[in-house]
MARPA-664358 format. One record per residue (C-alpha): residue number from 1; residue in three letters; x, y, z. Coordinates in steps of 0.25 Angstrom, whole numbers, always signed. Example, Ala and Ser with C-alpha at 12.3 -4.5 7.8 and 13.67 -1.06 7.14 Angstrom:
<sites>
<num 1, residuo Ala, x +49, y -18, z +31>
<num 2, residuo Ser, x +55, y -4, z +29>
</sites>
This chain:
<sites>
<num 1, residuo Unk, x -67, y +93, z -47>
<num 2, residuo Unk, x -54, y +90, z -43>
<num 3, residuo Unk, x -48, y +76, z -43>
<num 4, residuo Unk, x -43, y +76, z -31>
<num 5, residuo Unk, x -58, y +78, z -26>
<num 6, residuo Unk, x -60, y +64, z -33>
<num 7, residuo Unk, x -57, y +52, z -23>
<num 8, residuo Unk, x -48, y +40, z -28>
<num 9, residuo Unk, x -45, y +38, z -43>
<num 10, residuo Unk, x -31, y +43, z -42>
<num 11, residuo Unk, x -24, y +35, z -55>
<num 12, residuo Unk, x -39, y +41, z -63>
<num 13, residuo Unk, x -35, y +57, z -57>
<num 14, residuo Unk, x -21, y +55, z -63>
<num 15, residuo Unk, x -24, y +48, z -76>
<num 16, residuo Unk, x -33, y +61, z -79>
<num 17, residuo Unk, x -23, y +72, z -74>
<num 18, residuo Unk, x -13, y +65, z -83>
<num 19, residuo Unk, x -22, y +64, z -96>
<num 20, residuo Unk, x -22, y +80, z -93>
<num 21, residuo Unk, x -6, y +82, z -91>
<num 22, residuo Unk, x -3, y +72, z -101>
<num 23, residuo Unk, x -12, y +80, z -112>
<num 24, residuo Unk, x -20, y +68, z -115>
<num 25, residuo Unk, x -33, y +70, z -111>
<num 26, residuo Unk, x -45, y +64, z -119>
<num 27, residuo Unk, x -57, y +71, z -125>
<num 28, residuo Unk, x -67, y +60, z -120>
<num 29, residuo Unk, x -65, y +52, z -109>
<num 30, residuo Unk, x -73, y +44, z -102>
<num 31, residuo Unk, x -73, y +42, z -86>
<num 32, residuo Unk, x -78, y +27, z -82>
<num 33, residuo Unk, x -80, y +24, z -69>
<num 34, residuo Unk, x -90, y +18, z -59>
<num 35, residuo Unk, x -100, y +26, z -51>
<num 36, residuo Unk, x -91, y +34, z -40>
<num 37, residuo Unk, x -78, y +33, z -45>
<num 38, residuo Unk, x -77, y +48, z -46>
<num 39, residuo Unk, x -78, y +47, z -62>
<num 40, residuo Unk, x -86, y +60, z -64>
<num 41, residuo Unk, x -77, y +68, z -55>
<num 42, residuo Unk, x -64, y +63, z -61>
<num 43, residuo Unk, x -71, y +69, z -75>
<num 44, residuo Unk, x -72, y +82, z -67>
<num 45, residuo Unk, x -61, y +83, z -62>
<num 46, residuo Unk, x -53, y +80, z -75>
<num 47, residuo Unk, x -60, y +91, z -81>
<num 48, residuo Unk, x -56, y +102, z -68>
<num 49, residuo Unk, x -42, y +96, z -72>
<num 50, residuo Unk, x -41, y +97, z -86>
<num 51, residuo Unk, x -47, y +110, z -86>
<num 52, residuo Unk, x -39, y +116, z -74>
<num 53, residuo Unk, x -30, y +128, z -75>
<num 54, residuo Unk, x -20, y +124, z -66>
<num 55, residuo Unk, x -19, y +109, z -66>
<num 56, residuo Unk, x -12, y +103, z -54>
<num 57, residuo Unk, x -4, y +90, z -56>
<num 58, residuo Unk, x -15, y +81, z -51>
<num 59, residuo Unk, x -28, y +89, z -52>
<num 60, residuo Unk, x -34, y +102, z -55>
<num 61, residuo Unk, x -31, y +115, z -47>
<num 62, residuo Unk, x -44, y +116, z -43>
<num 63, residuo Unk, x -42, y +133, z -41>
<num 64, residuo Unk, x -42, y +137, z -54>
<num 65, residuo Unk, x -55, y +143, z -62>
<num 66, residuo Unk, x -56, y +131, z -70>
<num 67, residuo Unk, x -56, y +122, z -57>
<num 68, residuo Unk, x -66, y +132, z -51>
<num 69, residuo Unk, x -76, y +129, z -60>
<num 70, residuo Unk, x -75, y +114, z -62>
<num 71, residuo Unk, x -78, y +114, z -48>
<num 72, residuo Unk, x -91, y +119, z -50>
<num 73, residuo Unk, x -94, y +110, z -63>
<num 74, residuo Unk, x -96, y +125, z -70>
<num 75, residuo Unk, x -82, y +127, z -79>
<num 76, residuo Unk, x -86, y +131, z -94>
<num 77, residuo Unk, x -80, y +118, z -101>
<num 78, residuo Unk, x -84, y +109, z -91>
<num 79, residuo Unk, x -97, y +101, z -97>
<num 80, residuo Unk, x -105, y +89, z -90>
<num 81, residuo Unk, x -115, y +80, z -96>
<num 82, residuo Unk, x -122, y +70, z -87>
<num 83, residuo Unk, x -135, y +61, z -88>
<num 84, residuo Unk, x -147, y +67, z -84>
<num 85, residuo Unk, x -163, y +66, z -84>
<num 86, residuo Unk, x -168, y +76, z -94>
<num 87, residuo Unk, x -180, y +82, z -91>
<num 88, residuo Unk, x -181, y +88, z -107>
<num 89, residuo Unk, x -175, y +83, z -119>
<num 90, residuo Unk, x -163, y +97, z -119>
<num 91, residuo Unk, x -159, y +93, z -105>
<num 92, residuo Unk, x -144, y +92, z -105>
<num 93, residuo Unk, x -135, y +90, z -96>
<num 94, residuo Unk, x -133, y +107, z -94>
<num 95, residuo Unk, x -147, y +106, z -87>
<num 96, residuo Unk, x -140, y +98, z -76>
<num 97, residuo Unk, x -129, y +105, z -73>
<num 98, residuo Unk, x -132, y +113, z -61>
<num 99, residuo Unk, x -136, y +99, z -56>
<num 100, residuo Unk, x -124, y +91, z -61>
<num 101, residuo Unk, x -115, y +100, z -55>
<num 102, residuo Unk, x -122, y +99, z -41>
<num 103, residuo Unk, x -120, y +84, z -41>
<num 104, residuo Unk, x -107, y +85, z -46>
<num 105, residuo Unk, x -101, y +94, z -37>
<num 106, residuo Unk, x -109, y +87, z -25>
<num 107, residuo Unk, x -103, y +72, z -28>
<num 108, residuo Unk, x -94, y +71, z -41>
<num 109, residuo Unk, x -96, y +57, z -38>
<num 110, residuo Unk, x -109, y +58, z -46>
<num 111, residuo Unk, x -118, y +45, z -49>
<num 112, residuo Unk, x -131, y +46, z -57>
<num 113, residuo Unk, x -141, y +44, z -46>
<num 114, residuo Unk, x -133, y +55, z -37>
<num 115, residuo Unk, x -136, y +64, z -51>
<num 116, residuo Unk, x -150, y +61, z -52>
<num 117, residuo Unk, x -153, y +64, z -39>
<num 118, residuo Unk, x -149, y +80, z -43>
<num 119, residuo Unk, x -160, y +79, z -55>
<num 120, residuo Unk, x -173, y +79, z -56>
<num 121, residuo Unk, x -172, y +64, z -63>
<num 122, residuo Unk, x -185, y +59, z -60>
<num 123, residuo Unk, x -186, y +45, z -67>
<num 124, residuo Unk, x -177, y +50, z -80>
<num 125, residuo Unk, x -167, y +43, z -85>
<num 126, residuo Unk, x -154, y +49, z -84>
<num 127, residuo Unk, x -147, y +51, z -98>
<num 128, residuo Unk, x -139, y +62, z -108>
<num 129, residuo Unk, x -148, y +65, z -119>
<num 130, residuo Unk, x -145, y +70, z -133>
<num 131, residuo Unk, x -148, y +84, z -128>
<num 132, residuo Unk, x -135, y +84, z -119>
<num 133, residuo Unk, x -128, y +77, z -130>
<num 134, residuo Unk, x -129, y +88, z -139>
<num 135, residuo Unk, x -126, y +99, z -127>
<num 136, residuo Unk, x -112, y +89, z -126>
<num 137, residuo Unk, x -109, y +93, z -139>
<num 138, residuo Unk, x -113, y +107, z -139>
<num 139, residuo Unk, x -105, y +110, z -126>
<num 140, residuo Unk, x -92, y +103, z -132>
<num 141, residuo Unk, x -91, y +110, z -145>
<num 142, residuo Unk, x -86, y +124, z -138>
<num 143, residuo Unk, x -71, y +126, z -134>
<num 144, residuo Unk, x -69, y +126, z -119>
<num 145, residuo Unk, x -71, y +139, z -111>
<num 146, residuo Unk, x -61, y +140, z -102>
<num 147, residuo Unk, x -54, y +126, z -102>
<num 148, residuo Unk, x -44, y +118, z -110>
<num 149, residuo Unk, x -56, y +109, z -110>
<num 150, residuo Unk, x -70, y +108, z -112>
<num 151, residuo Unk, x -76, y +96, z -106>
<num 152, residuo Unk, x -89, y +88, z -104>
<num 153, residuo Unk, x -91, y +77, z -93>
<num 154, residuo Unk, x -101, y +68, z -97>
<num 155, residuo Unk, x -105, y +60, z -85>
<num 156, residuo Unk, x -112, y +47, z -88>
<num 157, residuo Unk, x -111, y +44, z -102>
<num 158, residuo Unk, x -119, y +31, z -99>
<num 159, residuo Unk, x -130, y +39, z -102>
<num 160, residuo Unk, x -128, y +44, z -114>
<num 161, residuo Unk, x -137, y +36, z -124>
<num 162, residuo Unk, x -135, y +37, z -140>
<num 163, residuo Unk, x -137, y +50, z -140>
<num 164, residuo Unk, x -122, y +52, z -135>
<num 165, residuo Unk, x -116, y +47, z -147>
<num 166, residuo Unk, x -119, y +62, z -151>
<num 167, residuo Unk, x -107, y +66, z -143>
<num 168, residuo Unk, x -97, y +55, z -149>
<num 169, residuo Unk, x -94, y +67, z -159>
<num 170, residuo Unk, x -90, y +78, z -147>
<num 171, residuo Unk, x -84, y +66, z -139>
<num 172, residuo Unk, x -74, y +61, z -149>
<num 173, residuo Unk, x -71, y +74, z -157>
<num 174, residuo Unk, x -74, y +84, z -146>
<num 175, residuo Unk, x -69, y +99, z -147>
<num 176, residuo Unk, x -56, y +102, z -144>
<num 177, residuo Unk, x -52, y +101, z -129>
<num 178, residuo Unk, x -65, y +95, z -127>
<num 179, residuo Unk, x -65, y +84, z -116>
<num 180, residuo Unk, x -77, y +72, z -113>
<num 181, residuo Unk, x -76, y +68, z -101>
<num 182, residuo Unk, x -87, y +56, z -98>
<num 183, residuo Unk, x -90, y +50, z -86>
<num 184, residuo Unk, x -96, y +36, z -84>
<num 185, residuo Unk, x -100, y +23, z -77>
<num 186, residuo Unk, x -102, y +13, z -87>
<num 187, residuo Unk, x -93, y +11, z -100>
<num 188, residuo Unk, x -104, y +0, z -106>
<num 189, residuo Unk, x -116, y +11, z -105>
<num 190, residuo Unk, x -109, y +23, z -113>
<num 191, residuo Unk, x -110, y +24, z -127>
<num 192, residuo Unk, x -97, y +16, z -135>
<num 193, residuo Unk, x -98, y +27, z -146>
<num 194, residuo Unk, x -94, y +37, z -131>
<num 195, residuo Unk, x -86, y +28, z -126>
<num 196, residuo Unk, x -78, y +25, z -138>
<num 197, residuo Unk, x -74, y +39, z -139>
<num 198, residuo Unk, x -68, y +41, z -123>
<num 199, residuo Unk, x -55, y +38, z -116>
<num 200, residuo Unk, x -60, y +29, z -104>
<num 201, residuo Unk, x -54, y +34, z -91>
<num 202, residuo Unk, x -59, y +22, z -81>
<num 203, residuo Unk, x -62, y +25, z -67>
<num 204, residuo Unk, x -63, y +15, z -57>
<num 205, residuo Unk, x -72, y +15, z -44>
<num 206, residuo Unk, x -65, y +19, z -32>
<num 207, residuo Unk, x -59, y +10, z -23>
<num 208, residuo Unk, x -63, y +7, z -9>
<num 209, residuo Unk, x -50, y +13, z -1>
<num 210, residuo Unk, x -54, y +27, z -11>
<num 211, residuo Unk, x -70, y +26, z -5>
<num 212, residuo Unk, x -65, y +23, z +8>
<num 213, residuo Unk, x -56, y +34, z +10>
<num 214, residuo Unk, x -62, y +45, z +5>
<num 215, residuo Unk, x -76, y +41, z +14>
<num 216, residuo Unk, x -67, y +43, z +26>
<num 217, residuo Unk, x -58, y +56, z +22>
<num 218, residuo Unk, x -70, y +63, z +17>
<num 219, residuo Unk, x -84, y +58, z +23>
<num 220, residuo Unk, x -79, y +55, z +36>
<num 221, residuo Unk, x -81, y +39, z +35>
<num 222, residuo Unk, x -76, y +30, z +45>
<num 223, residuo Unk, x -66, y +19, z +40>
<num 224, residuo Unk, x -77, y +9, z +43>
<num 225, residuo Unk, x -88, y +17, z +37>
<num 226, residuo Unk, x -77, y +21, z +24>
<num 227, residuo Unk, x -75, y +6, z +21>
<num 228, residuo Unk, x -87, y +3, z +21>
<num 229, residuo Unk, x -93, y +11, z +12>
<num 230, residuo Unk, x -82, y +11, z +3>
<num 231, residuo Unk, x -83, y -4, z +2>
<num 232, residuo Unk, x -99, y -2, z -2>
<num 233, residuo Unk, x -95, y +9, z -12>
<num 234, residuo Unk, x -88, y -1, z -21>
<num 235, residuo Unk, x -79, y +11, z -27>
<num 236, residuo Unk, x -93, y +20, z -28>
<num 237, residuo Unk, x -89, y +35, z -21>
<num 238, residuo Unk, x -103, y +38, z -24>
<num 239, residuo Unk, x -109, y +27, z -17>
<num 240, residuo Unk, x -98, y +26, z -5>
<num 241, residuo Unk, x -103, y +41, z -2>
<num 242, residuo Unk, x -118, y +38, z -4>
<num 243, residuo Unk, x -115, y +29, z +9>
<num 244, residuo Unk, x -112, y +39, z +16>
<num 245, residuo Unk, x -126, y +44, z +17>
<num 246, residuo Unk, x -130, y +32, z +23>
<num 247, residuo Unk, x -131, y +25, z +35>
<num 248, residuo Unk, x -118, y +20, z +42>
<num 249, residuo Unk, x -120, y +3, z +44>
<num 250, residuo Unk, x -110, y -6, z +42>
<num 251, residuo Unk, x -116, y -15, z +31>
<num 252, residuo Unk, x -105, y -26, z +33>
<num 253, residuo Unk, x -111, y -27, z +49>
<num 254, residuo Unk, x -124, y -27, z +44>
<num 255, residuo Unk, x -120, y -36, z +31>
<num 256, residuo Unk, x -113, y -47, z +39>
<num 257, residuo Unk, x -122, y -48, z +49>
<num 258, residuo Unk, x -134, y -49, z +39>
<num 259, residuo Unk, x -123, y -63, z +31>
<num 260, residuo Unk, x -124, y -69, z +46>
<num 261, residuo Unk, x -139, y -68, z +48>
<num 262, residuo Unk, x -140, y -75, z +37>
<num 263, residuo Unk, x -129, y -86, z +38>
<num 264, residuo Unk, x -137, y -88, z +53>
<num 265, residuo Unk, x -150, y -88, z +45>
<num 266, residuo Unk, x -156, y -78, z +57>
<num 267, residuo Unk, x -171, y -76, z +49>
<num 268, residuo Unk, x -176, y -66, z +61>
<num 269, residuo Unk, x -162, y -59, z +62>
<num 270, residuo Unk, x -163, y -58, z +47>
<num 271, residuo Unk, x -177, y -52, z +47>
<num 272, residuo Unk, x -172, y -42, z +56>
<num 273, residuo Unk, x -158, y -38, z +50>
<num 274, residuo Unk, x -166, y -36, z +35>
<num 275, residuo Unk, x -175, y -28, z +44>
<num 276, residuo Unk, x -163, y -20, z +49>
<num 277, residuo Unk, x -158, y -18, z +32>
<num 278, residuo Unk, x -171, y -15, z +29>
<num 279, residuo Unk, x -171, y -2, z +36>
<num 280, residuo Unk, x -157, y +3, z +32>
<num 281, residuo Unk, x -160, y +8, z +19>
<num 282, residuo Unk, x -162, y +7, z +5>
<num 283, residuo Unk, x -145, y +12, z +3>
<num 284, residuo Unk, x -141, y +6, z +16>
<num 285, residuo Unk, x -147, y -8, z +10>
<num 286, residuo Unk, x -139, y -5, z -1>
<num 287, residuo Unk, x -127, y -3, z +4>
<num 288, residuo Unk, x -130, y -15, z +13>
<num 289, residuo Unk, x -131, y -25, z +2>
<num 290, residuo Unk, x -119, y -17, z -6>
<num 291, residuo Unk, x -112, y -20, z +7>
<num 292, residuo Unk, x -116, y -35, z +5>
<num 293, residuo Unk, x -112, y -36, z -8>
<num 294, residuo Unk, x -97, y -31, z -7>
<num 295, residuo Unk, x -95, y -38, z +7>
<num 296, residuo Unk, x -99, y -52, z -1>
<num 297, residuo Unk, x -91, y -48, z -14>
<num 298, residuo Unk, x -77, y -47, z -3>
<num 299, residuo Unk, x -83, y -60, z +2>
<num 300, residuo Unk, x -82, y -68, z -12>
<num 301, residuo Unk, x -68, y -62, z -14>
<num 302, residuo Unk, x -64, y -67, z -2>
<num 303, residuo Unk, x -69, y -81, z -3>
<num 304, residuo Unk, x -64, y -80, z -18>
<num 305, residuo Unk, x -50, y -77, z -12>
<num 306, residuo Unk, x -49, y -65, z -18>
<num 307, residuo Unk, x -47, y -58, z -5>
<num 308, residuo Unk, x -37, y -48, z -9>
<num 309, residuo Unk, x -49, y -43, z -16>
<num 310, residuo Unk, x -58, y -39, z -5>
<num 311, residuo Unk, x -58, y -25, z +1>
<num 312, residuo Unk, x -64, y -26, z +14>
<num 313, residuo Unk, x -62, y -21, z +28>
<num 314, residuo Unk, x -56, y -30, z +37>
<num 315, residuo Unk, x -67, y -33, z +46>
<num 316, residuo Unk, x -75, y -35, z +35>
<num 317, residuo Unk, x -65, y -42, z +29>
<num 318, residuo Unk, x -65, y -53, z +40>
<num 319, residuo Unk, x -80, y -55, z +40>
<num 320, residuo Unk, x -78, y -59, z +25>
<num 321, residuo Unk, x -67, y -69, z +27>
<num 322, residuo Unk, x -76, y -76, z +37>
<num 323, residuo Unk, x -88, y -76, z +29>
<num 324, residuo Unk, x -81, y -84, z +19>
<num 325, residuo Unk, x -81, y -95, z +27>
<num 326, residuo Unk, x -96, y -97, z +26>
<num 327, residuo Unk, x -99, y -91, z +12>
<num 328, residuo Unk, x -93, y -96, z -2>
<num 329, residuo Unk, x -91, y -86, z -13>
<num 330, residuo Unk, x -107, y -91, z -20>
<num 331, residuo Unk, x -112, y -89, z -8>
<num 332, residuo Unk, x -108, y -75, z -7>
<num 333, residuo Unk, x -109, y -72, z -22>
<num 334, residuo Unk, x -125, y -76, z -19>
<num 335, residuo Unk, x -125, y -66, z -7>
<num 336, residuo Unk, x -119, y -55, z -14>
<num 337, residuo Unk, x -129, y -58, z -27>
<num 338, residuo Unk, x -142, y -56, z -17>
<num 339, residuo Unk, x -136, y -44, z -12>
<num 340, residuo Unk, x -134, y -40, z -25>
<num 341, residuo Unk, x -149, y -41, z -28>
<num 342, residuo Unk, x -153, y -36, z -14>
<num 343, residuo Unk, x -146, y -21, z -18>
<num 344, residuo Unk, x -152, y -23, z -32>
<num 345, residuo Unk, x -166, y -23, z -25>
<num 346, residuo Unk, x -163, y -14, z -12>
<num 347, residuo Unk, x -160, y -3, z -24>
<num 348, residuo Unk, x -174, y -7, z -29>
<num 349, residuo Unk, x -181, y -5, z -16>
<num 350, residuo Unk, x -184, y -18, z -11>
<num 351, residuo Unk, x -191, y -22, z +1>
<num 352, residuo Unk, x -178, y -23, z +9>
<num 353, residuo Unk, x -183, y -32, z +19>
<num 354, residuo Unk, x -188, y -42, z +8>
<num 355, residuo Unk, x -175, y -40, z +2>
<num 356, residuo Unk, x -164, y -43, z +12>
<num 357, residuo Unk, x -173, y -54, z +18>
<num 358, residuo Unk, x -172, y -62, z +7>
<num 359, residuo Unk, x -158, y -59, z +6>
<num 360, residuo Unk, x -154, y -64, z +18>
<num 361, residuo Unk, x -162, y -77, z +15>
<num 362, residuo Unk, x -154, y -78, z +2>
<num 363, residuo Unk, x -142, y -75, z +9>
<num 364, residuo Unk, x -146, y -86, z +19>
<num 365, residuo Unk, x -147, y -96, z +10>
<num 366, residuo Unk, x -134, y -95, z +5>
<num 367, residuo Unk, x -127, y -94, z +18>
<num 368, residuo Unk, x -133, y -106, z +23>
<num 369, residuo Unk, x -134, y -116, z +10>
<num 370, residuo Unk, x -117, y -110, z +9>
<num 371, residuo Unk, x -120, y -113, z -8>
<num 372, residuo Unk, x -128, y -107, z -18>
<num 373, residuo Unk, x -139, y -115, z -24>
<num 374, residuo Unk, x -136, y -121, z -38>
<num 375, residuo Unk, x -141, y -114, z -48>
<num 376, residuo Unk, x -141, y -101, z -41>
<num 377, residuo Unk, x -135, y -90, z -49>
<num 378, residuo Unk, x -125, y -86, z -39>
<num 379, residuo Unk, x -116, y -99, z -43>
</sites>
């Protein structure tokens, strides 16, 4: 993995090669950054680098034997440890690693569901158990190979319970030229006793223009289709390219006219549009109502005149400024809060004609009564 392979996160590329030119690179460090910001591959691809034979002044040749075998995942001081669903008690993280690397290579913008899907999971709990702990420690007590460096890249750290405070030794005294790299979501599930012990390297999501570009110079998107799913992505590669797959609708069509149904409060032209949702699809639904929720998020910024703030296509833009003259900011909150609920469930299932049904009545009596009830928990 090379960085320029990575989309976006151009100041992150540079503050990595520098740790590495400037001769201050930290033993343990920690990668934090939300799901589809590329955390993972920027772990990788700081390993190629550091571990390259004829670094380049902004990433790693990617020619040389070293690179070669990065490339595959299979160079001798490269180490990965991951959660996964343990069949036995002395399954480690080596028992997975023709599978790792699969997923890996085909989408180094890894999630946990898309690395369950290449397991046989079951209804196991995902975790790293003291088993792979102790193999941790017994991989890092050997001198590198080949390399200047031996390193391990612990993905999800989240998931290590107190059994990983058996690595706090290996993490903050590790073996000379020995370099732990750990890759992770949520800084309040990981274990103080780790954290404590890592330099943080935060890694924001990726902005809209990022998402946007890359879906029409490598996946062939239109600038319509680009800005749409960019805008549902909210910074998240992995679910902008998951939309892909999916049916090509204009949600803010289908979303506007769905808001002016209900302001007409047209009960038979209801029926018949939740019909119409109904049949689109478990993801579609989902996508729908994410729509919904942004739109009407960019709708309270506006209203609150904070509309340098809101990141919407013009047209769409437009059909926002007028519908702040019918709508107040509780009105939209309590819109954008049932929608909120309405994903919760649609990811549960529900019966997606009850569901949106009484939706639209909800949303209808906002629209209508122009305030929220007293004593509703939207004020």
């Amino acid at each position: 993995m090379q960085f320029k392979q990575i989309i976006g996160q151009a100041a992150i590329k540079q503050r990595l090669i520098n740790t590495v030119t400037e001769n201050r690179v930290s033993h343990a460090q920690l990668f934090l950054g939300p799901e589809g910001s590329g955390s993972l591959a920027l772990a990788v691809a700081y390993a190629q680098f550091l571990s390259c034979e004829d670094k380049q002044a902004d990433d790693s040749c990617g020619i040389c034997s070293s690179c070669r075998k990065y490339q595959k995942l299979m160079h001798p001081d490269l180490h990965f440890s991951y959660p996964f669903f343990a069949k036995h008690k002395d399954d480690t993280a080596i028992t997975f690693i023709d599978q790792w690397r699969e997923a890996f290579l085909s989408n180094p913008y890894l999630t946990l569901d898309i690395w369950r899907s290449y397991l046989d999971a079951e209804n196991k709990q995902a975790n790293i158990n003291i088993a792979e702990c102790h193999q941790i420690i017994k991989k890092l007590s050997f001198k590198p190979f080949e390399s200047a460096y031996k390193i391990m890249i612990l993905w999800l750290p989240e998931y290590l319970d107190k059994e990983g405070n058996a690595l706090l030794k290996i993490i903050e005294e590790p073996q000379p030229n020995t370099l732990f790299l750990l890759v992770a979501q949520n800084q309040d599930q990981i274990l103080n006793t780790i954290l404590s012990r890592t330099q943080l390297v935060k890694i924001p999501a990726l902005t809209y223009e990022e998402i946007k570009d890359h879906l029409i110079n490598q996946h062939n998107q239109t600038q319509h289709a680009a800005a749409e799913i960019a805008y549902l992505s909210n910074g998240n590669l992995t679910e902008a390219l998951a939309m892909l797959g999916q049916d090509n609708k204009s949600y803010h069509t289908l979303f506007i006219q769905w808001l002016r149904l209900c302001f007409s409060n047209k009960g038979i032209e209801i029926i018949g549009f939740v019909e119409q949702i109904a049949k689109m699809g478990r993801e579609n639904q989902k996508n729908f109502l994410r729509y919904g929720i942004s739109f009407m998020r960019e709708c309270c910024l506006l209203m609150a005149g904070a509309g340098n703030l809101v990141h919407l296509p013009a047209t769409e833009l437009e059909t926002a400024q007028k519908m702040t003259s019918v709508m107040n900011v509780s009105m939209a909150q309590a819109v954008s809060a049932e929608l909120e609920k309405a994903h919760y469930h649609v990811e549960r299932n529900a019966n997606p004609k009850i569901l949106f049904l009484d939706v639209s009545l909800l949303i209808i009596s906002f629209l209508k009564n122009k305030s929220i009830p007293q004593g509703s928990h939207y004020i």
